[in-house]
TORPA-4810 file (N, C-alpha, C, O; in nm, 3 decimals):
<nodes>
NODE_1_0.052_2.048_-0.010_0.139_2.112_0.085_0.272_2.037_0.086_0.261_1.916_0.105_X
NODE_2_0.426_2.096_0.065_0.509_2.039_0.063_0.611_2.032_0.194_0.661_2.140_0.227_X
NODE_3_0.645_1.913_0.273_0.713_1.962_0.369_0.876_1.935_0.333_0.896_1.826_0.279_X
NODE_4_0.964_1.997_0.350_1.050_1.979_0.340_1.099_1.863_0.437_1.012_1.813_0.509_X
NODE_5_1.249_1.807_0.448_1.284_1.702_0.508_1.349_1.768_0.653_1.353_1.686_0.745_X
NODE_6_1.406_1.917_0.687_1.411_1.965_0.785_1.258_2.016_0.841_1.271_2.056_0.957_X
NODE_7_1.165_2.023_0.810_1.082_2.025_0.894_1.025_1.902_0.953_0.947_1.908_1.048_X
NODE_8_1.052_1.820_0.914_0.990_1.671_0.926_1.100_1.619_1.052_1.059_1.550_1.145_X
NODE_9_1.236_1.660_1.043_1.367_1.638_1.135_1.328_1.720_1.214_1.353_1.666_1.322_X
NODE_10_1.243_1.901_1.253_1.234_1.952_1.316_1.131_1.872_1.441_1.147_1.858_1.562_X
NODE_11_1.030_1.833_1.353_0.878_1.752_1.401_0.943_1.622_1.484_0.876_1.583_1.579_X
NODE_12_1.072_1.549_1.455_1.101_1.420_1.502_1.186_1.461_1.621_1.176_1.395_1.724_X
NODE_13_1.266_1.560_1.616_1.360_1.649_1.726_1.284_1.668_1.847_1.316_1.638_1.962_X
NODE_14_1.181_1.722_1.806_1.052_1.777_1.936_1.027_1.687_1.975_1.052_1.681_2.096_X
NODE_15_0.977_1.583_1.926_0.918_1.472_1.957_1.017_1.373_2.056_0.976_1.352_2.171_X
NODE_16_1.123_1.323_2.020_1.226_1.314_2.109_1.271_1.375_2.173_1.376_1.323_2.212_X
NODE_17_1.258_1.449_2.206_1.306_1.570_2.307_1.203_1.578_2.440_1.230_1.606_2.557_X
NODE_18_1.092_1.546_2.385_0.962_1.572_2.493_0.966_1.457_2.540_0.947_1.452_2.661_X
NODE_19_0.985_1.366_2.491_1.039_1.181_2.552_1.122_1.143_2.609_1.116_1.042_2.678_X
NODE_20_1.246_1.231_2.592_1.366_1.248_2.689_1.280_1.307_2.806_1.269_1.232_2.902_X
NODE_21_1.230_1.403_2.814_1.149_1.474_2.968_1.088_1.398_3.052_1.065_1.437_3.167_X
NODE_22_1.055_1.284_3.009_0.985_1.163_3.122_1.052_1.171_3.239_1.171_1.205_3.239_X
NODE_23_0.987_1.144_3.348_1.046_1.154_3.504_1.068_0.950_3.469_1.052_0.893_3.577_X
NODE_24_1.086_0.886_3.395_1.144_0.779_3.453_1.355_0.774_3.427_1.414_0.850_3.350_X
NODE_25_1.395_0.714_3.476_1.505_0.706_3.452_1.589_0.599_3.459_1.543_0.501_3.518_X
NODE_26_1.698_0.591_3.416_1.803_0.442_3.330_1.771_0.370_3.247_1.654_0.404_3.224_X
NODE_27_1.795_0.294_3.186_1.759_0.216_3.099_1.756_0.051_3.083_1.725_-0.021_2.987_X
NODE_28_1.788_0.030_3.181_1.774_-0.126_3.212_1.613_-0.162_3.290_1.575_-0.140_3.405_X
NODE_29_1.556_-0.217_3.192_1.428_-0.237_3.300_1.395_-0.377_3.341_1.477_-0.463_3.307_X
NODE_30_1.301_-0.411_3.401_1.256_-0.569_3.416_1.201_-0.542_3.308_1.150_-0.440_3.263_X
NODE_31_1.229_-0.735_3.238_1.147_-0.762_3.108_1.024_-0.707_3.105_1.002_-0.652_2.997_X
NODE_32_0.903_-0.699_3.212_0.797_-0.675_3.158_0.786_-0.517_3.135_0.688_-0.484_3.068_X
NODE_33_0.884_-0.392_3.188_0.906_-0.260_3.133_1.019_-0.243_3.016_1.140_-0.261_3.007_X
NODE_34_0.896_-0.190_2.917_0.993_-0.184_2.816_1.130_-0.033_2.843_1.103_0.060_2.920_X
NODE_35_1.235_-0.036_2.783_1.304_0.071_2.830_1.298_0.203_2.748_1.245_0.204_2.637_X
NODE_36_1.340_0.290_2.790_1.330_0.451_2.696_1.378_0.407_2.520_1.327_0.437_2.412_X
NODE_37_1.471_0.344_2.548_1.513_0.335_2.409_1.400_0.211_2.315_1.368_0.233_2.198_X
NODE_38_1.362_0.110_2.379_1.264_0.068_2.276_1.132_0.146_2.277_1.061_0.136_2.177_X
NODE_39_1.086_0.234_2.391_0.955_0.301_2.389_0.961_0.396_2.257_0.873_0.405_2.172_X
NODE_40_1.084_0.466_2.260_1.113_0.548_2.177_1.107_0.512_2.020_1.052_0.571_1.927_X
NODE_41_1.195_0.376_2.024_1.130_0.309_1.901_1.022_0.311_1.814_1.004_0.359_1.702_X
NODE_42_0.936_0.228_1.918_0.815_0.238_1.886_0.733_0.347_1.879_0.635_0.323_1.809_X
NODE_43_0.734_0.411_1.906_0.691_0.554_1.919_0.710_0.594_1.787_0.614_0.611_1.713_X
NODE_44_0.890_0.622_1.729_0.878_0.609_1.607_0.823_0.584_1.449_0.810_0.650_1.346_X
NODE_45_0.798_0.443_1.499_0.724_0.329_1.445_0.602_0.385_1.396_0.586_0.406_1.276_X
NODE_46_0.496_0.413_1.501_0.387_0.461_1.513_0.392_0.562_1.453_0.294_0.562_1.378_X
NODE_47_0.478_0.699_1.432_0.468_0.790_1.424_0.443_0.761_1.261_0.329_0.757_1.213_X
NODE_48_0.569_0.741_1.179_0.539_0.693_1.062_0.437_0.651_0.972_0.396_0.688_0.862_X
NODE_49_0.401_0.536_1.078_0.246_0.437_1.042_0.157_0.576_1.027_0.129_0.602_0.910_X
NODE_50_0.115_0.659_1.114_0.017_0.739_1.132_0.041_0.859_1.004_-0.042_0.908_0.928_X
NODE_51_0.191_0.883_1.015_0.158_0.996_0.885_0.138_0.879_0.759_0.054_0.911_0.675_X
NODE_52_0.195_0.771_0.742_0.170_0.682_0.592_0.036_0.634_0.586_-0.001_0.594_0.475_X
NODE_53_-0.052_0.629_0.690_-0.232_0.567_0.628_-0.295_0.746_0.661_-0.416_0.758_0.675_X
NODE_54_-0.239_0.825_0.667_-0.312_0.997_0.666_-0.282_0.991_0.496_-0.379_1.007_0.422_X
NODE_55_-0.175_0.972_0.450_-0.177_1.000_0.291_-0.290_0.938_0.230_-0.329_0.830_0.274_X
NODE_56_-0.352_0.998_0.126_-0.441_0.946_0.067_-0.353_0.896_-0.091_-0.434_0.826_-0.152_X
NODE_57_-0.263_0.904_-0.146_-0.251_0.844_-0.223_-0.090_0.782_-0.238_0.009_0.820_-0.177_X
NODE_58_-0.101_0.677_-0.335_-0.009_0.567_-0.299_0.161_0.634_-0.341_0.268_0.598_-0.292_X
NODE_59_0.138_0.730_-0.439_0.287_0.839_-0.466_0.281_0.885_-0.349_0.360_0.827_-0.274_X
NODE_60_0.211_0.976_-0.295_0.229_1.031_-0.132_0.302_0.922_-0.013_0.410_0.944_0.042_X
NODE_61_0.237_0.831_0.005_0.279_0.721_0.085_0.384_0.692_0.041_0.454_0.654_0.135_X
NODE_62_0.464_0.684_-0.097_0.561_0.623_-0.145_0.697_0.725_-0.051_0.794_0.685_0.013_X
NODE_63_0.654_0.852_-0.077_0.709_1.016_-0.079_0.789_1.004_0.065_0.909_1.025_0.080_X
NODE_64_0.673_0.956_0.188_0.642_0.933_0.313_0.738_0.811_0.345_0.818_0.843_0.433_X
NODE_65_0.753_0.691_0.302_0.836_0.571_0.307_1.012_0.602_0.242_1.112_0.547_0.289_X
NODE_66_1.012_0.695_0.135_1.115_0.733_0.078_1.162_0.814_0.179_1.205_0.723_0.251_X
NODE_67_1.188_0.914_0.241_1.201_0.997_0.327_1.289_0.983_0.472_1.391_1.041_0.509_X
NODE_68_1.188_0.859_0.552_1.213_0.827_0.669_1.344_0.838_0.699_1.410_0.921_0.762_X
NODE_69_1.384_0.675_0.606_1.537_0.616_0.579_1.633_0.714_0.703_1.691_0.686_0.807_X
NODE_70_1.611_0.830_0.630_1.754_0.945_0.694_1.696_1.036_0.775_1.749_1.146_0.791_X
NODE_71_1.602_1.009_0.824_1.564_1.066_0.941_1.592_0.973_1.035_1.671_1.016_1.120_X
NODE_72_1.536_0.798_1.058_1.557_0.710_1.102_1.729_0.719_1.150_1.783_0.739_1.259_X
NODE_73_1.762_0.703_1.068_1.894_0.699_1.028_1.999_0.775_1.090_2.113_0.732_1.107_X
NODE_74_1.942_0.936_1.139_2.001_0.961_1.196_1.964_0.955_1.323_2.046_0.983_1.410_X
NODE_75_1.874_0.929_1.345_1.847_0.904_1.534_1.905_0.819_1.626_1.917_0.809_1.748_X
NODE_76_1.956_0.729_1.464_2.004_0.560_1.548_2.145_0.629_1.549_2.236_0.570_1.607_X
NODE_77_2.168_0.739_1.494_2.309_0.721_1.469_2.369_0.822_1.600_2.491_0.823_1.617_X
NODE_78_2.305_0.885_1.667_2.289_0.946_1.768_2.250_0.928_1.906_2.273_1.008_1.997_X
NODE_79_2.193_0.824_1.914_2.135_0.748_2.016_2.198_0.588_2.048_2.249_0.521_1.959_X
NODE_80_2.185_0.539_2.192_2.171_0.362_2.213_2.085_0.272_2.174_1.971_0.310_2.201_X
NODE_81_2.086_0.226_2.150_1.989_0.131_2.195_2.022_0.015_2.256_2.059_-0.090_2.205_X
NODE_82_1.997_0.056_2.422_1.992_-0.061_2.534_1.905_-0.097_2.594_1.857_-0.018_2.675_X
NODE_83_1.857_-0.209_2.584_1.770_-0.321_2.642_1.658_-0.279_2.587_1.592_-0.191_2.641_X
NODE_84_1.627_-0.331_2.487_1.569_-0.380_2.408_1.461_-0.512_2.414_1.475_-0.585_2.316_X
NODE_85_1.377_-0.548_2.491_1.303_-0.675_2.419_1.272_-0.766_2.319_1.152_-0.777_2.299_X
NODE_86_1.351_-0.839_2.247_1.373_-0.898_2.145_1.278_-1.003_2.121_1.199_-1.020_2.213_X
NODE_87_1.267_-1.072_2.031_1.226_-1.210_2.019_1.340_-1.287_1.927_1.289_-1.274_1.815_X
NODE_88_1.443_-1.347_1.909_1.556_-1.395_1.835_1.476_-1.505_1.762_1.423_-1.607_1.805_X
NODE_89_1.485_-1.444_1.618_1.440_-1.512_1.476_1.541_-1.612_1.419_1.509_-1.720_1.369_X
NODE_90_1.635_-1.578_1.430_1.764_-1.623_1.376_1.889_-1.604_1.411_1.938_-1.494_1.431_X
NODE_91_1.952_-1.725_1.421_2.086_-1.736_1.464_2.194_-1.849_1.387_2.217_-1.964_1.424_X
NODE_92_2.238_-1.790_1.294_2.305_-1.926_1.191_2.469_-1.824_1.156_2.511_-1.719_1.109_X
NODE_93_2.513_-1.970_1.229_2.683_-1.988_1.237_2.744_-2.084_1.125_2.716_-2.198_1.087_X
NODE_94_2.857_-1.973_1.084_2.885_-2.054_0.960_3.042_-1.998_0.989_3.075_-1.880_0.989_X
NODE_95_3.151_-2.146_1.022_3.270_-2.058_1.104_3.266_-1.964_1.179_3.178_-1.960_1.264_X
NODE_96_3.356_-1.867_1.167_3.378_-1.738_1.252_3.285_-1.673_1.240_3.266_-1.609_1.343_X
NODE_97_3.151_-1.637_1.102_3.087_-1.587_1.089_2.948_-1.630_1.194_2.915_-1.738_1.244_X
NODE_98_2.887_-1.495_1.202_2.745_-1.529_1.284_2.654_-1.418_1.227_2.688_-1.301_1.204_X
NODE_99_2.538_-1.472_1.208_2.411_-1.426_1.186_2.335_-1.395_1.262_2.335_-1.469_1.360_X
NODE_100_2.226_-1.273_1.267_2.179_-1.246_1.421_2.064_-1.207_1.342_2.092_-1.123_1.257_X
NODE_101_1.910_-1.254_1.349_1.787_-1.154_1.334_1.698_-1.156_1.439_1.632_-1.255_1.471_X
NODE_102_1.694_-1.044_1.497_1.554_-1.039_1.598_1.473_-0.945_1.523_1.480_-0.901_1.408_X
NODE_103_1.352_-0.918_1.673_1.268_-0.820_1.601_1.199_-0.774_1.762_1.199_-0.855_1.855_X
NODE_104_1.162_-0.678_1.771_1.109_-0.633_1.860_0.955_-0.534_1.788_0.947_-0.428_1.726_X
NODE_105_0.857_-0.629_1.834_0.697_-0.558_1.767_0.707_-0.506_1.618_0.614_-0.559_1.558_X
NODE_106_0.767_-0.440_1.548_0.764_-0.387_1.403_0.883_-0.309_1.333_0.892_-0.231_1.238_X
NODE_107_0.976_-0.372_1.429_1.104_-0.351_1.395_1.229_-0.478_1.403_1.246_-0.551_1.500_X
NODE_108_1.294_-0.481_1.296_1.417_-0.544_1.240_1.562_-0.548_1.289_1.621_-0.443_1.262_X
NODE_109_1.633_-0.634_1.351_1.805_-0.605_1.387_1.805_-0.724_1.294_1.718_-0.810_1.275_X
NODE_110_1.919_-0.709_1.244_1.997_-0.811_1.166_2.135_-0.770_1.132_2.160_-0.651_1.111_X
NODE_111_2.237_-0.873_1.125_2.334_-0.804_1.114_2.442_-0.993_1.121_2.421_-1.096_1.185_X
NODE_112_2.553_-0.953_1.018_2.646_-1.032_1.021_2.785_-0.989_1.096_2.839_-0.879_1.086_X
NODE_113_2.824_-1.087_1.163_2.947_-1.069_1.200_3.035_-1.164_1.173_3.017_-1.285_1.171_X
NODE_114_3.137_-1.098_1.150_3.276_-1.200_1.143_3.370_-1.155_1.214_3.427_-1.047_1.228_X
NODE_115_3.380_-1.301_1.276_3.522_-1.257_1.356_3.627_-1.375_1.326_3.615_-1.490_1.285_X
NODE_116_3.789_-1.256_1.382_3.894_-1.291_1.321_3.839_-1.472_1.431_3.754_-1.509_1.512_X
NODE_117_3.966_-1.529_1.350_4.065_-1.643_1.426_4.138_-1.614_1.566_4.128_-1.682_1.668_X
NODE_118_4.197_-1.522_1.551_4.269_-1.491_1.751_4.194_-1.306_1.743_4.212_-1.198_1.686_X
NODE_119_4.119_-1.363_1.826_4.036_-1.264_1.915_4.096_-1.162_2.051_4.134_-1.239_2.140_X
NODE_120_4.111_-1.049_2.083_4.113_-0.967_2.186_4.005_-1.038_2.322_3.902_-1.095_2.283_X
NODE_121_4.028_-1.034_2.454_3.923_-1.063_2.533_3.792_-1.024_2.538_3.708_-1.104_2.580_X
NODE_122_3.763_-0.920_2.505_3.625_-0.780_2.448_3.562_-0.880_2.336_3.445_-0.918_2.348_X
NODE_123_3.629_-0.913_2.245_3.614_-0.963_2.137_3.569_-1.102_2.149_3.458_-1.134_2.108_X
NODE_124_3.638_-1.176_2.194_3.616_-1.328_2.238_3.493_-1.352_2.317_3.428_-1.455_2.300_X
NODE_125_3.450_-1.244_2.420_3.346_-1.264_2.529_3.218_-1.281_2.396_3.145_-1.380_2.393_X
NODE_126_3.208_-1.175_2.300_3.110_-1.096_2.202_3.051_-1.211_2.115_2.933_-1.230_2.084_X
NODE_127_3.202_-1.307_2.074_3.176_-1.404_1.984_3.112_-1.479_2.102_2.994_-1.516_2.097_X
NODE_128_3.179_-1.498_2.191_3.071_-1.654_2.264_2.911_-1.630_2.307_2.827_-1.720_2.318_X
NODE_129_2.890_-1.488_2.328_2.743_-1.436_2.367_2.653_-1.496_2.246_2.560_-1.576_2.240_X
NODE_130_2.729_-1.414_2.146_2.660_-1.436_1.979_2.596_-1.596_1.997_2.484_-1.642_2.022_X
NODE_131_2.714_-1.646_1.972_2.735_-1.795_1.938_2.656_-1.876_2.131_2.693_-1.987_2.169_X
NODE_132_2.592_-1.822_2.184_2.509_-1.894_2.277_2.349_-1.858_2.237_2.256_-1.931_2.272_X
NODE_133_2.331_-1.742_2.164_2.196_-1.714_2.133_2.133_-1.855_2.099_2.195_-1.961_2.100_X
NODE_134_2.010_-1.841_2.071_1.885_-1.911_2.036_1.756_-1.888_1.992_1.673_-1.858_2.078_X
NODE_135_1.721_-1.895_1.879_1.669_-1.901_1.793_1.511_-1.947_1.890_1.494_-2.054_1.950_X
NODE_136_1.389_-1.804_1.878_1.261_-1.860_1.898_1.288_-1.806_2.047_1.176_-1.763_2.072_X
NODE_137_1.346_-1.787_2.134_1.380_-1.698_2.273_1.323_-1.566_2.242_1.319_-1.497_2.140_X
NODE_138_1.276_-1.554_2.375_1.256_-1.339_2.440_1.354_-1.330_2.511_1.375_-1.417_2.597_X
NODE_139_1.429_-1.236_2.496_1.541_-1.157_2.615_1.541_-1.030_2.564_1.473_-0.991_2.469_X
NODE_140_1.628_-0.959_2.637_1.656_-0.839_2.687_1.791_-0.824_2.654_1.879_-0.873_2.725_X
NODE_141_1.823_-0.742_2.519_1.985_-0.729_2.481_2.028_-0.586_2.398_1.941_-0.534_2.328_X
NODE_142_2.114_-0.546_2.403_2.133_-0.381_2.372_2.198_-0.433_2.197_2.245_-0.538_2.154_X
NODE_143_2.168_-0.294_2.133_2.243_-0.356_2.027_2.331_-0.225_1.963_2.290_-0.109_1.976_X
NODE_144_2.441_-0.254_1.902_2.565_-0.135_1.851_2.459_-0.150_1.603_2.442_-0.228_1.509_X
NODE_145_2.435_-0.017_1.645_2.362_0.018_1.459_2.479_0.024_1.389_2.565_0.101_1.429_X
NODE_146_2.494_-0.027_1.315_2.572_-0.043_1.186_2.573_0.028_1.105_2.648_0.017_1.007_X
NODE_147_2.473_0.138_1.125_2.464_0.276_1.004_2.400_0.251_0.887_2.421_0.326_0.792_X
NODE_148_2.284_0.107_0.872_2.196_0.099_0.737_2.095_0.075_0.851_2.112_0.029_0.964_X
NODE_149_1.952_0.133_0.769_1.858_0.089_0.794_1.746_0.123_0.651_1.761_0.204_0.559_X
NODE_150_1.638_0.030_0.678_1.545_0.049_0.578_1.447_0.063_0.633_1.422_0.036_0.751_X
NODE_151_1.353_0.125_0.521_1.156_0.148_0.598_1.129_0.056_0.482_1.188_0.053_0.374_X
NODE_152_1.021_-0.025_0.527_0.958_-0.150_0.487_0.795_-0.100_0.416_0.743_-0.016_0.489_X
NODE_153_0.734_-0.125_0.328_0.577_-0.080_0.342_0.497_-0.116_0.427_0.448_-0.229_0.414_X
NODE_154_0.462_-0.041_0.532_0.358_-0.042_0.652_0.224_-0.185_0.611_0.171_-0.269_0.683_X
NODE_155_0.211_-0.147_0.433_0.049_-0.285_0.448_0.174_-0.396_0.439_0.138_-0.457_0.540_X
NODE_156_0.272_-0.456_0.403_0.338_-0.557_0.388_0.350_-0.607_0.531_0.430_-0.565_0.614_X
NODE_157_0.257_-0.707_0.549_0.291_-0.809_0.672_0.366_-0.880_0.699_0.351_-0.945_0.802_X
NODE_158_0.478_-0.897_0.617_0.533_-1.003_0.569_0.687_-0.954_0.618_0.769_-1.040_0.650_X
NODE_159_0.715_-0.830_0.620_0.835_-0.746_0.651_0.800_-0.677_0.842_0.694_-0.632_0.884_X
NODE_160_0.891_-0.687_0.894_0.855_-0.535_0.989_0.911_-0.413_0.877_0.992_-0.402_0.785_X
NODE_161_0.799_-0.325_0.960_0.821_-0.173_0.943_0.967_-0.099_0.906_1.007_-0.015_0.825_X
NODE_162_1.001_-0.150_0.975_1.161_-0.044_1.033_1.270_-0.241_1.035_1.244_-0.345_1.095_X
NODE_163_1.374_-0.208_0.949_1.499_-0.284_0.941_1.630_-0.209_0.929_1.671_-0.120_0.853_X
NODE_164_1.685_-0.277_1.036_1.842_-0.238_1.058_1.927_-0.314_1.092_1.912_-0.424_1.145_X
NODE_165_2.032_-0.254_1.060_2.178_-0.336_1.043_2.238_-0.265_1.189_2.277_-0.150_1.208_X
NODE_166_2.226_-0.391_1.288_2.272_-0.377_1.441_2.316_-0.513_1.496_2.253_-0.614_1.465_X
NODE_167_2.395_-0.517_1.556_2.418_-0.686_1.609_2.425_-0.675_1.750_2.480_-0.579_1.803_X
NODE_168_2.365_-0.784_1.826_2.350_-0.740_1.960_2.465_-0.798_2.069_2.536_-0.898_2.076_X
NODE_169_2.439_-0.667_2.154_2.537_-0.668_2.290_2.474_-0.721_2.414_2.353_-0.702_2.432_X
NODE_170_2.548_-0.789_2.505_2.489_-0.835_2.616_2.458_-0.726_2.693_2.512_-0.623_2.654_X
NODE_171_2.372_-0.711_2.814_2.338_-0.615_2.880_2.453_-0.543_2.947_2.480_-0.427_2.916_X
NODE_172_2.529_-0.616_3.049_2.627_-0.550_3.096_2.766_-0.532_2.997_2.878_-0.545_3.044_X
NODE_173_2.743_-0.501_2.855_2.839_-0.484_2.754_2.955_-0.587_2.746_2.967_-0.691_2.811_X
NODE_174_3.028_-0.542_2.665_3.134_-0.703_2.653_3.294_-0.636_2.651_3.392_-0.711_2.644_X
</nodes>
């Protein structure tokens, strides 16, 4: 059975759409509620996982992992993502430049930034947030997608699932 890649966008549309309908509302939660936008995530996440171990063979699964990318891809590109639950993997400053990897359950932010030498105030606040992170911390931080992301192979433990190019924003923005 072949599905095309608009029916698969039709199947992910619904699906977000019926998740938008939740009677909860905003998006800032206490740490221990995760918010619409990481539920949604994960949800994602899952969704994937479940059609990639339904394939029975490893071209199918390949078919299934090939695919996502731009479906993924466009959701982030359409959507926030604020407040987020992180765990911060990495944080390595090298000059102006900064490095950022978290991960939230089976998904990837990473992302480089460079910033100029004389900074705007917006700009300056962004670099000092960056540059206070810590490495091995849980918090709660929104992040701006960069427009790459990758799907990882679901048996690879070694990767999360879902990686993207996002660098993170403080909660009350900068």
């Amino acid at each position: 059975m072949k599905i095309s890649i608009w029916n698969g966008v039709s199947i992910l549309l619904a699906f977000f759409m019926a998740n938008g309908c939740s009677s909860r509302t905003g998006t800032t939660k206490g740490f221990d509620q995760p918010s619409i936008s990481e539920i949604q995530l994960n949800r994602f996440t899952d969704s994937l996982k479940s059609v990639y171990y339904s394939r029975s063979s490893d071209s199918e699964k390949y078919k299934t992992t090939d695919r996502w990318p731009e479906i993924f891809n466009n959701y982030l590109s359409h959507h926030r993502l604020d407040s987020i639950h992180v765990h911060v993997d990495e944080v390595k400053i090298v000059g102006r430049a900064i490095t950022t990897a978290f991960h939230c359950q089976d998904i990837e932010f990473k992302y480089t930034m460079r910033f100029l030498d004389s900074l705007p105030a917006g700009w300056d606040s962004l670099f000092e947030f960056e540059k206070g992170l810590q490495a091995g911390r849980d918090m709660t931080v929104s992040f701006s997608y960069m427009g790459a992301c990758q799907i990882n192979n679901p048996d690879d433990t070694s990767l999360q699932t879902f990686s993207m190019s996002a660098f993170p924003i403080p909660l009350g923005g900068w």
